[in-house]
C-alpha positions in Angstrom: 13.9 6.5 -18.7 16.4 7.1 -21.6 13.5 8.7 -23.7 10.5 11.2 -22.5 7.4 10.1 -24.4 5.6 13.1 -26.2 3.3 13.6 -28.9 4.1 16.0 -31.5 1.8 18.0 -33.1 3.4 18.0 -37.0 0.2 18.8 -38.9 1.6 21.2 -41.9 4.8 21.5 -40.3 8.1 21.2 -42.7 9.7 17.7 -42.5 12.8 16.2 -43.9 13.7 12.8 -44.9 17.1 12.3 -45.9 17.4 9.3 -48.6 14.9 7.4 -50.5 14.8 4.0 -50.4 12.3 1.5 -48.8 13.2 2.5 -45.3 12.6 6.1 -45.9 9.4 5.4 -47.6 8.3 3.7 -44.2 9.1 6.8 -42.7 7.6 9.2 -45.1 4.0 7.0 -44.6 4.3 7.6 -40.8 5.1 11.4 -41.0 2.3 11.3 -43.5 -0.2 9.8 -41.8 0.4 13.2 -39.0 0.1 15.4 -41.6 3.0 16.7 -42.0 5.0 18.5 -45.1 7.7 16.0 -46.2 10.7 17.2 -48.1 12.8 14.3 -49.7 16.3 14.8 -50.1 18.4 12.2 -52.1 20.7 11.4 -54.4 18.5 9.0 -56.3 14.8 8.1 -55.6 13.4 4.8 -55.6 10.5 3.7 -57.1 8.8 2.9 -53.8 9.0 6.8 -52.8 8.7 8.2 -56.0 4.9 6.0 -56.1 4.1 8.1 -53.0 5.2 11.8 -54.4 1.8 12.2 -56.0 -0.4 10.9 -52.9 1.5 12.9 -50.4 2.5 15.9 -51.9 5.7 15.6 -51.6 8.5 17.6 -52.8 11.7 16.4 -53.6 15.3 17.6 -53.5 17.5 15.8 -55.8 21.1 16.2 -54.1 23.9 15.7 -51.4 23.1 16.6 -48.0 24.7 19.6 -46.9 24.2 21.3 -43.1 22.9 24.4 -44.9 19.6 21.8 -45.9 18.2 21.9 -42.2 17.4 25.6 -42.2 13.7 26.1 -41.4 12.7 22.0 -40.4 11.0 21.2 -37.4 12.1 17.9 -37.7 14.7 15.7 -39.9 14.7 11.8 -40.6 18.1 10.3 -41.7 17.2 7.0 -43.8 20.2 6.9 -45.3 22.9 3.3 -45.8 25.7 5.6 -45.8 27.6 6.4 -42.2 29.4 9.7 -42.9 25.8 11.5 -44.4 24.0 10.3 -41.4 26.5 11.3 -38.9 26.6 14.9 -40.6 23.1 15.1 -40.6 22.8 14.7 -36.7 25.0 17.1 -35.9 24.0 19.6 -37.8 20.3 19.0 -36.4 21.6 19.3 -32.8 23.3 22.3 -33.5 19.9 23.9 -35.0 17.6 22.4 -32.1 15.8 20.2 -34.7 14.6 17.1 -33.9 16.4 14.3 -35.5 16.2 10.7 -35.7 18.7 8.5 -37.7 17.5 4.9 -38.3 18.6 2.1 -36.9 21.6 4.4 -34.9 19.5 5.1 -31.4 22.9 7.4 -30.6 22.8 9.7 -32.9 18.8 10.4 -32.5 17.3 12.8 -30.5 13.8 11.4 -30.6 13.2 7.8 -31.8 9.8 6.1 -33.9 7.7 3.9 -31.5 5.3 1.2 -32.5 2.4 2.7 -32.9 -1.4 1.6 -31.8 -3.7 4.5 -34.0 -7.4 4.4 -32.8 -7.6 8.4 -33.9 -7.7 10.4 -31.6 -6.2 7.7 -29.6 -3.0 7.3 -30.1 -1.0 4.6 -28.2 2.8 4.3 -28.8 5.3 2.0 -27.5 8.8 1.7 -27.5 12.3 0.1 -26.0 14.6 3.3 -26.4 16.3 1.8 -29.6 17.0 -1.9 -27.6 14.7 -4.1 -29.2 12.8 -2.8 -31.9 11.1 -6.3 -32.5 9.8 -6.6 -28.7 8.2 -3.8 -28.8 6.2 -4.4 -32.1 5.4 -7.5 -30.6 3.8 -5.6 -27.5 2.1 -3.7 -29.8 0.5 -6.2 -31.7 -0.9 -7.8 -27.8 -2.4 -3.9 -27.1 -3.7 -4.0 -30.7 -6.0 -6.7 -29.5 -7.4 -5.1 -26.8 -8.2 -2.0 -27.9 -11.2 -2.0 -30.3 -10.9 0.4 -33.6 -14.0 2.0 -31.8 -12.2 3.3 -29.2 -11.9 6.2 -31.9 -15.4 6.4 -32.1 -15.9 7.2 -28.1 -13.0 9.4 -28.3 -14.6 11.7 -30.9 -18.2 11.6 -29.3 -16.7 12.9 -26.0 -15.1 15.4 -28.1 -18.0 16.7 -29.2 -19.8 17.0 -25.7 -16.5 18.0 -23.8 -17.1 21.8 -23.8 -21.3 21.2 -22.4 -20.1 18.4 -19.8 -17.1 21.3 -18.6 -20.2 24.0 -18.2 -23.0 21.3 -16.7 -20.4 19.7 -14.2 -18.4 22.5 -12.6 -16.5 20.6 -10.0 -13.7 18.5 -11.4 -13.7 15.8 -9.2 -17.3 15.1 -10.2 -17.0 15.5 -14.1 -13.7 12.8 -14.0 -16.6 10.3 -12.4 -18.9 11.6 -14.8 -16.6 10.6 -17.8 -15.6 7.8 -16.6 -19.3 6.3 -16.3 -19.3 7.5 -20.1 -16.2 5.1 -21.1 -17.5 2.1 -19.3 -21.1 1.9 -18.9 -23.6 1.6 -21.3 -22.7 4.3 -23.8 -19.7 3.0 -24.5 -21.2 -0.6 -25.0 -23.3 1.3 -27.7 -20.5 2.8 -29.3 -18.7 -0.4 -29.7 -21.9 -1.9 -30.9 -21.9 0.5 -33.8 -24.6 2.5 -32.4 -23.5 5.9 -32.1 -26.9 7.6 -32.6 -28.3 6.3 -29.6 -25.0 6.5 -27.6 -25.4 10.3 -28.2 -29.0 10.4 -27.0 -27.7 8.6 -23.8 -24.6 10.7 -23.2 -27.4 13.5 -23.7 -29.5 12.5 -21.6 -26.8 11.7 -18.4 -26.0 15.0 -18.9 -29.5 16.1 -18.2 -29.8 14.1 -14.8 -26.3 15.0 -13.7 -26.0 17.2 -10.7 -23.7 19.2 -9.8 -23.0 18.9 -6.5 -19.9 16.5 -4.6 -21.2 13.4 -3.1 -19.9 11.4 -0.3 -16.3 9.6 -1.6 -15.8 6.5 -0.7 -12.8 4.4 0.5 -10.9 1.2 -0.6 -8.9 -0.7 1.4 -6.2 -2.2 -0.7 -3.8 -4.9 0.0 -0.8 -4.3 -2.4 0.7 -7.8 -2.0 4.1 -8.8 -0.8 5.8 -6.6 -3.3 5.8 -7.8 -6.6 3.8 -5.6 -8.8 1.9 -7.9 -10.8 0.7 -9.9 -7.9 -2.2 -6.9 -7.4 -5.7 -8.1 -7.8 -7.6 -6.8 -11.0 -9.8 -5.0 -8.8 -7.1 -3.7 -6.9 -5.0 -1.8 -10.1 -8.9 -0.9 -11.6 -9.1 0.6 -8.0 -6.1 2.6 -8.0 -6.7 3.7 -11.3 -9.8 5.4 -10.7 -8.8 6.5 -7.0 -8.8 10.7 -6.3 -6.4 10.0 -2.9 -3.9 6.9 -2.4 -3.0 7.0 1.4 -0.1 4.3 1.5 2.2 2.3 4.2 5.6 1.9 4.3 5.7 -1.6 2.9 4.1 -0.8 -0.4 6.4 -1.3 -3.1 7.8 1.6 -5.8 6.4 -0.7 -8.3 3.3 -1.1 -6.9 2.6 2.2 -6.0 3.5 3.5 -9.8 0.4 1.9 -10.9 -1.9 3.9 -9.3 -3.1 7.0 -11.1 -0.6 9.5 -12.1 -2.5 12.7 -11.2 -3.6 11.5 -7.9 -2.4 12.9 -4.2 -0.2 10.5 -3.0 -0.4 10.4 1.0 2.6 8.6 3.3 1.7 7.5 6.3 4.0 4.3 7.0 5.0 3.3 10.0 8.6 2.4 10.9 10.2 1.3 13.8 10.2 4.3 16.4 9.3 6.6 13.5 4.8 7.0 12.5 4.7 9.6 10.5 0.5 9.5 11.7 -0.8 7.8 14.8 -3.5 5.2 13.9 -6.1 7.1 14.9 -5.1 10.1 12.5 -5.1 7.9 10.2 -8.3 6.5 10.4 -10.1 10.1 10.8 -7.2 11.2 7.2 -9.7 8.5 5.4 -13.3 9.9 7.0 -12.1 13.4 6.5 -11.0 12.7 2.3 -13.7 11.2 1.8 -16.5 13.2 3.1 -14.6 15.5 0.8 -15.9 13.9 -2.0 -12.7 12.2 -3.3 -12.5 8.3 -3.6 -9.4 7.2 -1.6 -7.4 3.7 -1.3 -6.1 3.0 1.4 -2.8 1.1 0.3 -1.1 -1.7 2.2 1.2 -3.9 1.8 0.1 -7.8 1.6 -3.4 -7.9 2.8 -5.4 -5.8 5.1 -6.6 -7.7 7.7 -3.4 -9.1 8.6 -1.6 -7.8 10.9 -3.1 -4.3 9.1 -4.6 -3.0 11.6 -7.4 -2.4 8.2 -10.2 -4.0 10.8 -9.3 -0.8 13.0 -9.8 1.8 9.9 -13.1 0.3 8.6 -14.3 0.9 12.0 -14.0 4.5 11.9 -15.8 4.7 8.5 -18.8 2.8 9.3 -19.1 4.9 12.3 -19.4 7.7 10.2 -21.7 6.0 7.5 -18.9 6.5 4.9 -19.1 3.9 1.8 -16.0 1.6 1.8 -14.8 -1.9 -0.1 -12.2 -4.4 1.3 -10.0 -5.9 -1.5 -7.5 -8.8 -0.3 -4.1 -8.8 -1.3 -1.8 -11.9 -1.7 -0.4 -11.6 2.5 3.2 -11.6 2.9 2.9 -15.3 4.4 2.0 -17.0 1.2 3.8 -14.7 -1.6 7.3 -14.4 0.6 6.9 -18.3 0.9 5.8 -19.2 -2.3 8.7 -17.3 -4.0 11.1 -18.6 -1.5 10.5 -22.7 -2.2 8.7 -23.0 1.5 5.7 -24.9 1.2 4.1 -23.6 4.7 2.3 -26.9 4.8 3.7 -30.3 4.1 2.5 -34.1 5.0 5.6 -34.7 5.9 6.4 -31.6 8.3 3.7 -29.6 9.2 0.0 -30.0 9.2 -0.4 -26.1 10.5 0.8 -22.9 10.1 0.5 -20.0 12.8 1.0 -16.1 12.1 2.0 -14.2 14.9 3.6 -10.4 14.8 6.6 -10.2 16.7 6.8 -6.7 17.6 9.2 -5.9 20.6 7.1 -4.1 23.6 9.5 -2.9 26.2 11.8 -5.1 25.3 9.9 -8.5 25.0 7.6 -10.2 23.4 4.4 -11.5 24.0 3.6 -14.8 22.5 2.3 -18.0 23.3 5.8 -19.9 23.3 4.2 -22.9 24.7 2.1 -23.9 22.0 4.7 -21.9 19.1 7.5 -24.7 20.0 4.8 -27.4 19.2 6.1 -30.2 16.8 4.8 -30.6 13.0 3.6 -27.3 12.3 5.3 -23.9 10.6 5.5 -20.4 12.6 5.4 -17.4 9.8 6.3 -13.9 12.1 5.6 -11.1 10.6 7.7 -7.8 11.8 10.5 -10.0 14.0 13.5 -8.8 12.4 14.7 -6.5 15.3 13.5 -9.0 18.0 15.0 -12.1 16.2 17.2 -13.0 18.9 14.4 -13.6 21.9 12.5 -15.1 19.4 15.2 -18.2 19.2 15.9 -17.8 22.3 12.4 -18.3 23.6 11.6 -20.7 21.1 14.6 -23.0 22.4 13.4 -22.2 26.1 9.9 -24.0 25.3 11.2 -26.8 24.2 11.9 -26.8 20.3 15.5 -28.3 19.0 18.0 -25.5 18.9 18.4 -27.1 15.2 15.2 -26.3 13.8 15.7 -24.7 10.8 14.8 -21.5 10.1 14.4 -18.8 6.7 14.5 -15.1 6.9 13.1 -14.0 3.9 14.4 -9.9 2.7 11.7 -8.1 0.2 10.1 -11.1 -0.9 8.9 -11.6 -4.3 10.5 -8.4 -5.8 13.9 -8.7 -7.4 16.1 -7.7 -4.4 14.2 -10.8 -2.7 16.9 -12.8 -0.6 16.9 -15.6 1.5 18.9 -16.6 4.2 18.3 -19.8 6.1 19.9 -21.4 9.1 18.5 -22.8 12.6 17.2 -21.3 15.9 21.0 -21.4 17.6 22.7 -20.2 14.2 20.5 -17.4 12.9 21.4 -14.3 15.0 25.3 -15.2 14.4 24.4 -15.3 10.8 22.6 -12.3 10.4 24.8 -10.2 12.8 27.0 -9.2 10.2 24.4 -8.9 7.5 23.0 -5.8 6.3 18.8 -6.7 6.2 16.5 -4.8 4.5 13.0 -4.1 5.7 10.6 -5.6 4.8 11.4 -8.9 6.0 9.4 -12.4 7.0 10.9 -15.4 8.9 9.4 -18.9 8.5 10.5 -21.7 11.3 9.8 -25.3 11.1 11.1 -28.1 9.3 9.9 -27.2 5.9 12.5 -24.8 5.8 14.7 -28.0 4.7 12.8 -27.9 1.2 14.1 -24.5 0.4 16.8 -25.4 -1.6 15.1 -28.2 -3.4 11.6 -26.8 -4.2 13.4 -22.9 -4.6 12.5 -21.7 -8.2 12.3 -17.6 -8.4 16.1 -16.6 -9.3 16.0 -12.5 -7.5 18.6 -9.9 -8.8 19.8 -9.4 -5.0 23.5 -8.2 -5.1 25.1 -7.9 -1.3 
């Protein structure tokens, strides 16, 4: 990121704006609205500013900038039309360590105004680094709509009981679920309802029945989709949000995994090809073991669980142990990788099934029902085949299917890299033997393959 958010406290500290005209003023009512001291220093003073000297208490400072003018700000506006006063004004702030932003001239700022969403003491801010101002007012006003003005409201009740809940609920894990019951149960319905007197006699009263002591966690298996990060369930992302522990595979994406809660432990147990950082049955006792801990733990993985997830294997273990768990699908590789790729896996006109099979080398083969896989009119999907491509055509075309049958390999489906690269049973090793593939990949065979270049729609960013 070109910009690192913060908040800055400026309540009664010394602010400059340099100029005066209706850009300025915009400024001076944002600087106001934190509290801050505002100096105005300008050659003239428009009426717009000068109406909002008496409201604000401003002071104002009737001449040319000169470096000497930044001695004890904390922070420095430049609302100026002229080039040369702004440019001087930016250097000398960055020589002093003062923050400094220069309007409409994102290179010459050290800090920059977002769009602003105020629900005091919530404050949520947006911005696009200086690119495109208008975009992200726009965002803004979609987050304005889904965040009621009483959001405020709940912030400042919690204030006020912060300090009891922190002596009452003395383990941490157990006061963050305490809060969060707080912000989306019933007291927070009362809040929004206007109701704050009996949403403090609630919140009250929770407090009273609270316990302190850690209770059983619980686990959630998550499937995290083929890749693209928007593809995620609701449930899912509220899931991941909420999680203490997110123990994730190898296939879950960057983007995916950067939705998950910032302050939780982040756990890697993928498995690659003659690399498992845990054996399965580690990792089945890692999600016993956190949760009997007390922490809430999703289990992330990439497309959905109980394909080819081995997720039936890891439930087993908890309900062995009497440990609380959820299941929550995910979009499986089959369908997004397909979907994104223009491959209908079914078609009237070319296949009336579609088999999923892992083809996963074991000493050197594979073990696969070839007979009924080279059957006409249907689509084979194979999940994890890349590395045993080769026997798989070869096998294929020893049971009987045309060495011409087409077939797609399909590279990070769904996300931006996504690639696709088609051919046909004799053709595809050739093809790919002087390709550089990156895991994860899926390979679709059958005649439907033909309708990837018609039906294909998502444009990726791939670059070879």
């Amino acid at each position: 990121m070109d910009y690192f958010p913060v908040f800055v406290k400026l309540k009664d500290q010394e602010c400059l704006v340099v100029g005066a005209g209706e850009i300025a003023a915009r400024k001076i009512e944002l600087l106001a609205r934190a509290n801050a001291n505002i100096t105005v220093l300008a050659e003239q003073f428009s009426p717009q500013v000068k109406s909002l000297q008496d409201a604000y208490q401003l002071t104002f400072i009737q001449k040319r900038f000169a470096t000497v003018d930044l001695s004890h700000y904390r922070l420095v506006v430049s609302a100026t039309n002229d080039k040369e006063t702004n440019i001087l004004v930016a250097k000398a702030a960055n020589e002093q360590n003062v923050l400094v932003n220069v309007v409409d001239d994102p290179e010459l700022c050290s800090f920059i105004f977002p769009a602003i969403i105020d629900r005091s003491p919530i404050i949520a801010a947006v911005s696009s680094g200086g690119a495109a101002p208008v975009l992200a007012r726009l965002l803004r006003a979609k987050i304005e709509t889904i965040i009621p003005p009483a959001y405020g409201h709940l912030a400042k009740l919690a204030e006020k009981f912060r300090a009891d809940v922190k002596a009452h609920i003395k383990v941490p894990a157990q006061r963050r679920i305490f809060w969060e019951n707080v912000f989306q149960g019933p007291i927070a319905e009362l809040v929004f309802a206007g109701n704050e007197r009996a949403a403090k006699e609630h919140l009250q009263q929770s407090l009273i029945q609270q316990k302190d002591t850690l209770k059983q966690g619980e686990v959630y298996l998550v499937g995290a989709g083929p890749g693209a990060p928007d593809l995620l369930t609701f449930r899912a992302l509220r899931l991941m949000q909420q999680a203490d522990v997110i123990v994730y595979d190898n296939l879950v994406s960057p983007e995916v995994l950067d939705l998950a809660r910032r302050d939780s432990e982040k756990i890697y147990v993928g498995k690659e090809r003659q690399k498992h950082t845990l054996a399965q049955d580690s990792i089945n006792s890692l999600l016993a073991d956190l949760a009997m801990e007390g922490k809430r733990v999703v289990r992330l993985k990439g497309g959905d669980p109980f394909i080819f997830g081995r997720g039936g294997e890891e439930i087993e273990t908890l309900m062995q142990q009497g440990i609380n768990f959820q299941v929550v699908p995910g979009i499986t590789a089959a369908s997004g990788c397909a979907s994104y790729a223009g491959i209908p896996l079914t078609h009237r006109d070319h296949a009336q099934s579609c088999t999923f099979v892992t083809g996963h080398l074991k000493d050197d083969t594979i073990n696969l029902n070839w007979a009924q896989l080279a059957a006409p009119n249907q689509t084979i999907v194979i999940y994890m085949g890349l590395i045993g491509l080769e026997k798989i055509c070869q096998s294929l075309i020893a049971h009987g299917s045309p060495s011409d049958l087409p077939i797609a390999l399909i590279q990070q489906g769904t996300t931006r890299q996504q690639r696709v690269i088609t051919g046909t049973l004799a053709t595809m090793p050739v093809i790919i033997a002087g390709l550089t593939i990156k895991p994860p990949t899926l390979i679709i065979i059958g005649t439907v393959v033909t309708l990837h270049d018609k039906l294909s729609w998502y444009h990726s960013q791939y670059v070879d």
